[in-house]
BAZA-179409 format. One record per residue (C-alpha): x, y, z; residue in three letters; residue number from 1. Coordinates in Angstrom, 3 decimals. Example, Ala and Ser with C-alpha at 12.3 -4.5 7.8 and 13.67 -1.06 7.14 Angstrom:
<atoms>
<atom east="12.300" north="-4.500" up="7.800" type="Ala" seq="1"/>
<atom east="13.670" north="-1.060" up="7.140" type="Ser" seq="2"/>
</atoms>
This chain:
<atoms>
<atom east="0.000" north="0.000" up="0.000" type="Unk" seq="1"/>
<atom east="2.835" north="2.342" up="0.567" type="Unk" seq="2"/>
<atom east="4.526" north="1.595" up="-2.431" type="Unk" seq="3"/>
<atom east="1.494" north="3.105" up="-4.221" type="Unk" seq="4"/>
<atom east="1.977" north="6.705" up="-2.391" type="Unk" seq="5"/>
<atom east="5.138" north="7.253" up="-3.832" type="Unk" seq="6"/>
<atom east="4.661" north="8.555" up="-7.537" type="Unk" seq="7"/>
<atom east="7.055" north="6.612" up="-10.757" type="Unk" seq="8"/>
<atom east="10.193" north="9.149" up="-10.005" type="Unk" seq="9"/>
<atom east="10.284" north="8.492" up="-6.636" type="Unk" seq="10"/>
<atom east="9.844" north="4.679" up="-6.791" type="Unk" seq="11"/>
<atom east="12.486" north="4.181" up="-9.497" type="Unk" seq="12"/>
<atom east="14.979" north="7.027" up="-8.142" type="Unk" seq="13"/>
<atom east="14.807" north="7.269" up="-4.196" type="Unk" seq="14"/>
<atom east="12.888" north="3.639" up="-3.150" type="Unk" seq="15"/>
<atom east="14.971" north="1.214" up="-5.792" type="Unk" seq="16"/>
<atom east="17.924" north="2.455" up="-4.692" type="Unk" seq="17"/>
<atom east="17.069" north="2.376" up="-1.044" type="Unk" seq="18"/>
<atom east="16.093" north="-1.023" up="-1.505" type="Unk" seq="19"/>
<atom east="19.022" north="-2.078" up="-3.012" type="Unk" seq="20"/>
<atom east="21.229" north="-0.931" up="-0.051" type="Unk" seq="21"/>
<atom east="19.655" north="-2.754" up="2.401" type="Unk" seq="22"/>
<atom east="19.375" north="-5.425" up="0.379" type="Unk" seq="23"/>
<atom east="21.972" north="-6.893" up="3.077" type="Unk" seq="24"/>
<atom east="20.145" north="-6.814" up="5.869" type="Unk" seq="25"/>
<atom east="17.530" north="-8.670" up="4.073" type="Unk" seq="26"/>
<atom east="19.975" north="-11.144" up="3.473" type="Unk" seq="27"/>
<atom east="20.510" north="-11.309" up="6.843" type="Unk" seq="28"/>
<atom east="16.940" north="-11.374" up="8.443" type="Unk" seq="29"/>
<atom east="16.568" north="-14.380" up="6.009" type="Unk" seq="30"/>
<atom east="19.368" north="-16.047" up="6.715" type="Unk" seq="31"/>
<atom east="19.349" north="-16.036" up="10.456" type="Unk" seq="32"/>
<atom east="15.560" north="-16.285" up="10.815" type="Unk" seq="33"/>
<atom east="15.001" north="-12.997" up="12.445" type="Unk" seq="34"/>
<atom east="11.780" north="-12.130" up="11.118" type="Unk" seq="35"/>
<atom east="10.300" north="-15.492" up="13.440" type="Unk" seq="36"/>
<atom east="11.222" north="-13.671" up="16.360" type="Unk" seq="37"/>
<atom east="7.754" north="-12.162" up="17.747" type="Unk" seq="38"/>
<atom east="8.525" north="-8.583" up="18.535" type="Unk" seq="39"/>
<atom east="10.481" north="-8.226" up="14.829" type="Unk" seq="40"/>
<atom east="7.763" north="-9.935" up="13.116" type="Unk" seq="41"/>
<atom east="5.444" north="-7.391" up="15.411" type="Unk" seq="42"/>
<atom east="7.805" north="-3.850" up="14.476" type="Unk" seq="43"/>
<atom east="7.692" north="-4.685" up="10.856" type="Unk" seq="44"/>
<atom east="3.959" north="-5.653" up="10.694" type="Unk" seq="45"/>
<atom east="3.151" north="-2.458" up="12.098" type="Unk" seq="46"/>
<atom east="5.704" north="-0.560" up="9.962" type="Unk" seq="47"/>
<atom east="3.947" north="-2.130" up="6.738" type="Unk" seq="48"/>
<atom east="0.427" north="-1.673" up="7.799" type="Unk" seq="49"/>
<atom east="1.164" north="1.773" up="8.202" type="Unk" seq="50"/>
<atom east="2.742" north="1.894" up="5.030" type="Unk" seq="51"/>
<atom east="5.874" north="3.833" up="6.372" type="Unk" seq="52"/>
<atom east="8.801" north="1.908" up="5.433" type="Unk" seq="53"/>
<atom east="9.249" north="2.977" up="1.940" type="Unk" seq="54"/>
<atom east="8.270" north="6.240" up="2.175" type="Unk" seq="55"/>
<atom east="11.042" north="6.951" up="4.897" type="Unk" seq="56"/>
<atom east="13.712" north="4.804" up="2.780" type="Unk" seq="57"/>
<atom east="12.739" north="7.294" up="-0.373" type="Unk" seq="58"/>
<atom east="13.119" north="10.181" up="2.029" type="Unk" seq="59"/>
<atom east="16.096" north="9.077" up="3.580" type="Unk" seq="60"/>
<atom east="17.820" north="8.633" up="-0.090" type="Unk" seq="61"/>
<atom east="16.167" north="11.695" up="-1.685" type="Unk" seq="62"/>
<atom east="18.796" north="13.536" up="1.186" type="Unk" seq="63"/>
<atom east="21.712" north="11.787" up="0.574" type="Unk" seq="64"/>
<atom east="21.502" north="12.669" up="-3.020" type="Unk" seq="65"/>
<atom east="20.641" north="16.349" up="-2.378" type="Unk" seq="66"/>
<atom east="24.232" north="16.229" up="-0.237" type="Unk" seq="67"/>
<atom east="25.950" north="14.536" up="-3.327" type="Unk" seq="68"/>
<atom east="24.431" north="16.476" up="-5.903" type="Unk" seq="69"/>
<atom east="25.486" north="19.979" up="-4.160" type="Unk" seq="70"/>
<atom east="29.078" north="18.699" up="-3.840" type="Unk" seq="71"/>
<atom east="29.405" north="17.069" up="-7.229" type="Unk" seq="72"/>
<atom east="27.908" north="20.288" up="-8.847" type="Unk" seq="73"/>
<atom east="30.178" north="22.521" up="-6.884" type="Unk" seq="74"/>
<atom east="33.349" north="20.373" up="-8.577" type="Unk" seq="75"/>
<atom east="31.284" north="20.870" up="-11.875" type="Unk" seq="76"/>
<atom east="31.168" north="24.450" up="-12.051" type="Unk" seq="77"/>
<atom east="27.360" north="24.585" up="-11.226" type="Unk" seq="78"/>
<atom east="24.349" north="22.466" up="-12.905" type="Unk" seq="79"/>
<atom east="25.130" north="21.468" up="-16.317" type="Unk" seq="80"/>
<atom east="22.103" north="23.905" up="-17.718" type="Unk" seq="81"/>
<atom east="23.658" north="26.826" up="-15.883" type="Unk" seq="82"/>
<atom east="27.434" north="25.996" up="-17.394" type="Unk" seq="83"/>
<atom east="25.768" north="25.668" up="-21.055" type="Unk" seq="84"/>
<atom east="24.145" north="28.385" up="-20.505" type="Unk" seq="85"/>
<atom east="26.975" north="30.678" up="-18.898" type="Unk" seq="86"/>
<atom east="28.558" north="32.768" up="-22.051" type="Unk" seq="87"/>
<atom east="31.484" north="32.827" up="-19.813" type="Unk" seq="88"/>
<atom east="32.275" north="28.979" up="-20.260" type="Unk" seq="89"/>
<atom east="33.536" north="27.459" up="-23.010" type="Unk" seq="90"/>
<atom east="31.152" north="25.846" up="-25.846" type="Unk" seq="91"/>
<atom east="31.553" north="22.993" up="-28.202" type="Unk" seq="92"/>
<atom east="28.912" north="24.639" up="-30.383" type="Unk" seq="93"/>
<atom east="28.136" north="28.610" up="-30.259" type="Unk" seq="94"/>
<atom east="25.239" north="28.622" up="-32.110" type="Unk" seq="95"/>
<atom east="23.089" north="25.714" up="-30.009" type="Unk" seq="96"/>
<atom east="24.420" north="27.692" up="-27.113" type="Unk" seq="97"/>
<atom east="22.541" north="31.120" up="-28.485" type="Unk" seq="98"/>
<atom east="19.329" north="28.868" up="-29.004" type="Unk" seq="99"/>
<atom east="19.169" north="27.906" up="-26.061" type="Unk" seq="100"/>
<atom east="19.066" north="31.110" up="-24.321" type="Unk" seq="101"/>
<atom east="16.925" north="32.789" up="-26.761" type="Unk" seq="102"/>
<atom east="14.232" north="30.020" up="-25.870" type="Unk" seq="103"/>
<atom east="14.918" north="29.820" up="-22.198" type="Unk" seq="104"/>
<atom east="14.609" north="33.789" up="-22.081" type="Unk" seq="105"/>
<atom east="11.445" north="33.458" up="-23.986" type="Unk" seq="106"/>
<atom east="9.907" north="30.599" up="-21.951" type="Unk" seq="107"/>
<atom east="10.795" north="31.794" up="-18.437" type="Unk" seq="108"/>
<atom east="10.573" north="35.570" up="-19.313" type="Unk" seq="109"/>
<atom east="13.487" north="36.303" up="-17.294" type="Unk" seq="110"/>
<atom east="16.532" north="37.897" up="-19.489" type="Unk" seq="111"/>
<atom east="20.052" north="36.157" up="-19.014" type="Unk" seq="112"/>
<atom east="22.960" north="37.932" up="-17.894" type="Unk" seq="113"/>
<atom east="25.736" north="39.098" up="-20.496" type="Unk" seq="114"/>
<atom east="29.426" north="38.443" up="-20.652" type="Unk" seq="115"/>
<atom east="29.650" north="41.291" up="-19.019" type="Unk" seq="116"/>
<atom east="27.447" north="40.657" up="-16.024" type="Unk" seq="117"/>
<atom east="28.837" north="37.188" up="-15.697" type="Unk" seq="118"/>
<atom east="32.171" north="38.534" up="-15.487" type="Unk" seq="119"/>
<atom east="31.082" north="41.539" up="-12.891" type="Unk" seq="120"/>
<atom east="28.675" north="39.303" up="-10.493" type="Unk" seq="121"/>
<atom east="29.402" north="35.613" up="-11.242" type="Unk" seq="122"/>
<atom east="27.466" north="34.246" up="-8.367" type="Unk" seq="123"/>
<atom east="24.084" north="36.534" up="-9.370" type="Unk" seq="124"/>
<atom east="24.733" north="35.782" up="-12.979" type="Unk" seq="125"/>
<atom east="24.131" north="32.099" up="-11.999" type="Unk" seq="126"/>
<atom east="20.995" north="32.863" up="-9.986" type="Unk" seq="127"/>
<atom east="19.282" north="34.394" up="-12.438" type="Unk" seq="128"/>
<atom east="20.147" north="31.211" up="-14.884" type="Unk" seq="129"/>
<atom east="19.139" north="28.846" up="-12.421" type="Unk" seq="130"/>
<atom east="15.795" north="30.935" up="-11.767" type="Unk" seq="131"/>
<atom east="14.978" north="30.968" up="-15.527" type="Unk" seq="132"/>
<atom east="16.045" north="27.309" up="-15.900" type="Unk" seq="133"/>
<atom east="13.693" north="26.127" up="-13.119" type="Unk" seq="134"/>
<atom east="10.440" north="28.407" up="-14.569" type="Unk" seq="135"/>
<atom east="11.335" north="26.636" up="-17.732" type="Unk" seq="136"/>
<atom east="11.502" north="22.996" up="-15.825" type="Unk" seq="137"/>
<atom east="7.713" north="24.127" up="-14.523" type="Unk" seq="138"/>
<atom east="6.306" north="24.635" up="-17.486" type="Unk" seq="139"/>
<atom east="7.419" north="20.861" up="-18.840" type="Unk" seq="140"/>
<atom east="4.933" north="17.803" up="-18.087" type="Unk" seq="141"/>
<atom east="5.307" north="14.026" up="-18.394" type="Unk" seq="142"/>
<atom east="2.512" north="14.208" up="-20.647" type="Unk" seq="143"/>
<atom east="4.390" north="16.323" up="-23.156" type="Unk" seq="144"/>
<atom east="7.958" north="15.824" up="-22.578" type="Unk" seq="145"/>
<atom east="8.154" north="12.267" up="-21.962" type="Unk" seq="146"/>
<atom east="11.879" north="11.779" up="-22.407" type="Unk" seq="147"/>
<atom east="12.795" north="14.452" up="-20.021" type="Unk" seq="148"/>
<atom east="11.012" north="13.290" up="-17.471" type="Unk" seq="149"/>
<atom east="12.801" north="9.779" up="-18.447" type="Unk" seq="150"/>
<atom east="15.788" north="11.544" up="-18.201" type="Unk" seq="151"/>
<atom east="15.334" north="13.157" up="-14.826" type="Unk" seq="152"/>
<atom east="14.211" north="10.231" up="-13.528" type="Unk" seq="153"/>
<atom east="17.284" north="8.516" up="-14.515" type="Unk" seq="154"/>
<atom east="19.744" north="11.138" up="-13.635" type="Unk" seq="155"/>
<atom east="17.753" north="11.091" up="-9.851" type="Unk" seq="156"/>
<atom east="18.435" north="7.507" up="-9.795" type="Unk" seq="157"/>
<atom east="22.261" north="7.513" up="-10.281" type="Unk" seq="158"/>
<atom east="23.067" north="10.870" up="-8.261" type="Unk" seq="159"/>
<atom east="20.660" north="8.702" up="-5.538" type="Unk" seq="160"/>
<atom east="22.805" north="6.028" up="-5.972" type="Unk" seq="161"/>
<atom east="25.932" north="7.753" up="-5.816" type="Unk" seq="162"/>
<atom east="24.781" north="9.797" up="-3.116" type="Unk" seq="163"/>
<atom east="24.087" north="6.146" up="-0.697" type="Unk" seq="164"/>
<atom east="27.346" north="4.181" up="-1.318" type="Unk" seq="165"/>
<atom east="29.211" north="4.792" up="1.121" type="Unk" seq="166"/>
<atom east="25.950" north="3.744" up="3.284" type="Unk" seq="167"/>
<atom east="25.550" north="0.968" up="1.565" type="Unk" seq="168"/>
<atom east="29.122" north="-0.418" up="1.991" type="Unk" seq="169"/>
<atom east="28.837" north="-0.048" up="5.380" type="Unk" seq="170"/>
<atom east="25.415" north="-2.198" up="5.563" type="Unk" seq="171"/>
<atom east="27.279" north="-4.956" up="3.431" type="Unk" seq="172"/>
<atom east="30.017" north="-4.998" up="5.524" type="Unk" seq="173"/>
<atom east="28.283" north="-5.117" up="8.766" type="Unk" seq="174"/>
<atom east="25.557" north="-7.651" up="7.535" type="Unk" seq="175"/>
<atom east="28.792" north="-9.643" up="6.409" type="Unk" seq="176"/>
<atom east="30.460" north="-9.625" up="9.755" type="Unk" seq="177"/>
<atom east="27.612" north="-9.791" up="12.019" type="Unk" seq="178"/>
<atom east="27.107" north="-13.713" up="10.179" type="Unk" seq="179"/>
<atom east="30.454" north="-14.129" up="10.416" type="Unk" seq="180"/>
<atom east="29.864" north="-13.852" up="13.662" type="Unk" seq="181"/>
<atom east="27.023" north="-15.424" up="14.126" type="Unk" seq="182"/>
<atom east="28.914" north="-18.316" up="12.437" type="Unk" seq="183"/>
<atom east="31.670" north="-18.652" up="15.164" type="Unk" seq="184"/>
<atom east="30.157" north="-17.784" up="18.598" type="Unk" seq="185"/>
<atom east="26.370" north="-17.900" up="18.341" type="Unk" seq="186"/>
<atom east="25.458" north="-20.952" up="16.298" type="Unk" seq="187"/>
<atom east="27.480" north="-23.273" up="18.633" type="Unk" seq="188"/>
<atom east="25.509" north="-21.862" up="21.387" type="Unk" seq="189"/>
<atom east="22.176" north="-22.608" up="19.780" type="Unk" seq="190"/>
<atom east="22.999" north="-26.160" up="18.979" type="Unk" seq="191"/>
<atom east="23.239" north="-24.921" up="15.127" type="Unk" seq="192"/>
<atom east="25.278" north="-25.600" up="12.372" type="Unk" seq="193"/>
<atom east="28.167" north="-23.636" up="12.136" type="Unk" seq="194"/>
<atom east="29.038" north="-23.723" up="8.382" type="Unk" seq="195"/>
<atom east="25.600" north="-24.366" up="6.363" type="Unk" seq="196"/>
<atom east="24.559" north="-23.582" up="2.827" type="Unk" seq="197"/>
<atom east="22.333" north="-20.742" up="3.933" type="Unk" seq="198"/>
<atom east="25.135" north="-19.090" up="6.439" type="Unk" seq="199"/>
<atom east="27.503" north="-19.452" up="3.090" type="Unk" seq="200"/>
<atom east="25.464" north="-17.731" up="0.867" type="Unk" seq="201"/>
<atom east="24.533" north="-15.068" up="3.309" type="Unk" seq="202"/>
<atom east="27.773" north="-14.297" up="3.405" type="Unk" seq="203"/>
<atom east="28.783" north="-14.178" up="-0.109" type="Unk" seq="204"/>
<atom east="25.926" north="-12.214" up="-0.960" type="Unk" seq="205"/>
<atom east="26.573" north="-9.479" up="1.601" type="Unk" seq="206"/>
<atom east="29.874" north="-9.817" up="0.138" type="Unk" seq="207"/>
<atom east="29.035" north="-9.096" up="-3.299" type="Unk" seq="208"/>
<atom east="27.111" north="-6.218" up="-2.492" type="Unk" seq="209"/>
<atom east="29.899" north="-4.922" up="-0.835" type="Unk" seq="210"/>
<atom east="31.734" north="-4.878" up="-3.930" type="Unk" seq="211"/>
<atom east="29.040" north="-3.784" up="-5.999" type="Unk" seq="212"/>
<atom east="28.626" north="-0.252" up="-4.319" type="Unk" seq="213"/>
<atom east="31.995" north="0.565" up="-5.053" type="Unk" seq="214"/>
<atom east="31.588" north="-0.383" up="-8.894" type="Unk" seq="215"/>
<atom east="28.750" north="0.630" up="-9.484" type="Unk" seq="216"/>
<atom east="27.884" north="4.325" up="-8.309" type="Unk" seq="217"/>
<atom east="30.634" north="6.651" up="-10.099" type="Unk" seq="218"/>
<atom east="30.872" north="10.864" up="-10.741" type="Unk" seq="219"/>
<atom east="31.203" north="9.806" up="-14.639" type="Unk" seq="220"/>
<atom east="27.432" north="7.913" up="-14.668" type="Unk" seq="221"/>
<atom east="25.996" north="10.565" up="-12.737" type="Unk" seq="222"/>
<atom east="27.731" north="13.406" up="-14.741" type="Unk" seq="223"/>
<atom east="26.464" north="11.276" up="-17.961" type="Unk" seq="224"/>
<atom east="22.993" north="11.232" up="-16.698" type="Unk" seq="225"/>
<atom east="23.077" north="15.107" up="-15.612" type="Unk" seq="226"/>
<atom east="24.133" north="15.921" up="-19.291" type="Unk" seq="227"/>
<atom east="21.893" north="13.993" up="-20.678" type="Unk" seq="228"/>
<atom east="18.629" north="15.817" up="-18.529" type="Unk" seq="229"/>
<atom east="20.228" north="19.101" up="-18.987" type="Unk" seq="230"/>
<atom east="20.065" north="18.584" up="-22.850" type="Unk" seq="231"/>
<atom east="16.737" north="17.313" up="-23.133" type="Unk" seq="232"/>
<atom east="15.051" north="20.003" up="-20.964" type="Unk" seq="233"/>
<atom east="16.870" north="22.891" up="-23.005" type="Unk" seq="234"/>
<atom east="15.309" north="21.179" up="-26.388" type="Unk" seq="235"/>
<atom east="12.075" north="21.181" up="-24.383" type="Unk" seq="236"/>
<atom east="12.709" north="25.118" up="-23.722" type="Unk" seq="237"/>
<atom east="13.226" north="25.354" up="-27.784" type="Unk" seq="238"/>
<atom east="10.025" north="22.982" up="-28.208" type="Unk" seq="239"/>
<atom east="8.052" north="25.389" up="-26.258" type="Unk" seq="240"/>
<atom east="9.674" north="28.562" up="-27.676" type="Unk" seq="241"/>
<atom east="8.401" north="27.333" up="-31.228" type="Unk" seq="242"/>
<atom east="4.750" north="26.549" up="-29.879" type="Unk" seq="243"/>
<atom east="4.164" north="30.098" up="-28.298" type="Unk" seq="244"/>
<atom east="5.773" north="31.699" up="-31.618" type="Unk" seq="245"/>
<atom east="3.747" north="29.438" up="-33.891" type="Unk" seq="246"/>
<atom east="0.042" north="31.310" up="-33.168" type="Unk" seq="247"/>
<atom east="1.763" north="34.769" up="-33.487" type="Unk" seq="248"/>
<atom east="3.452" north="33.258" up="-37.432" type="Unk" seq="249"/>
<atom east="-0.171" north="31.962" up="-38.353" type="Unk" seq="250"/>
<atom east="-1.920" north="35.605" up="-37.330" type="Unk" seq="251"/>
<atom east="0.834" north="37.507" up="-39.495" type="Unk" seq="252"/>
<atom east="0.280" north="35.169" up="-42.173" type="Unk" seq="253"/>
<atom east="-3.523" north="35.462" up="-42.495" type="Unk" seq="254"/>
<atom east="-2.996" north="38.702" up="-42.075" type="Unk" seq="255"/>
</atoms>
């Protein structure tokens, strides 16, 4: 029931990756039995009737990839729509560059700052971009535009992802070592196998988790991802420059 509060984005960008890092400790609840133990089995009833356990996991996520995202766009220069944007950065291609800002400025109605301004007030130069990029990003709808939202829903799933490794390492590892554990002091004490098929494979999967979430999550697939949203909402801005211009070309024409 939970699971049907959260909206697409936020079940493919902030709950899957969630999921996947405590993936572990479902590994070892399995494993050890844990969820036969009344008061567990109690906690998480209660936690799933009230259909709060993936909305927290989605919020928890949603804030480690806010603290990734700030720091990754910091070494970046700024959002990749504000550094295409910037006439102060370098470009590839001058005249896709000029588009852009012509439709962005006509979209969001708020005029972009000039070399000049850029070059006397960087950090309001790149306030006023990000204000004009984000009226533009309002104006866009699934409905319409649905490979940016595609796109932004993949970029929020690797900056999520990115942003929960080091989290996630730390649940592999500990899930790891506490059957380990349980392996050499508690099992003996219970009368229980030491070395089994299910203790083995708890640990191996913990194990490859572990490894995962350092392969995995990288600046370069969440850079890729950024670039890739960035370009698809400033085609959106030209998309929707067109559409307001196109009534205004039919008038003068039947005129």
């Amino acid at each position: 029931m939970s699971v049907l509060i959260l909206d697409d984005y936020e079940r493919r960008a902030r709950l899957v990756p969630g999921l996947l890092a405590i993936l572990p400790f479902v590994v070892l609840f399995a494993v050890l039995g844990l969820r036969q133990i009344p008061a567990i089995s109690y906690v998480l009833g209660i936690l799933a009737v009230a259909g709060v356990g993936p909305v927290v996991i989605a919020g928890v996520v949603r804030n480690f990839g806010k603290g990734a995202e700030r720091r990754l766009w910091k070494s970046w220069g700024g959002p990749p729509t504000t550094t295409w944007l910037r006439l102060d950065s370098p470009t590839e291609n001058e005249v896709q560059r000029t588009m852009w800002r012509k439709a962005v400025e006509a979209v969001s109605g708020v005029p972009l700052p000039s070399l000049r301004a850029e070059r006397r007030d960087a950090v309001k130069a790149d306030t006023v971009i990000e204000t004009a990029v984000t009226r533009v990003r309002r104006k866009t709808g699934e409905e319409k535009f649905p490979f940016l939202f595609n796109e932004n829903r993949n970029y929020g799933y690797e900056r999520n992802l990115y942003g929960v490794r080091w989290a996630a390492r730390g649940v592999s590892l500990l899930s790891a070592l506490a059957l380990a554990g349980y392996m050499a002091w508690v099992a003996p004490l219970v009368h229980r196998p030491q070395v089994s098929a299910g203790n083995l494979f708890g640990i191996v999967a913990c194990l490859i988790c572990f490894v995962a979430w350092f392969i995995l999550p990288s600046k370069k697939r969440v850079k890729d991802a950024a670039d890739r949203y960035a370009n698809e909402l400033l085609h959106a801005a030209v998309t929707l420059q067109e559409e307001s211009e196109a009534p205004d070309q039919n008038a003068s024409t039947a005129s």
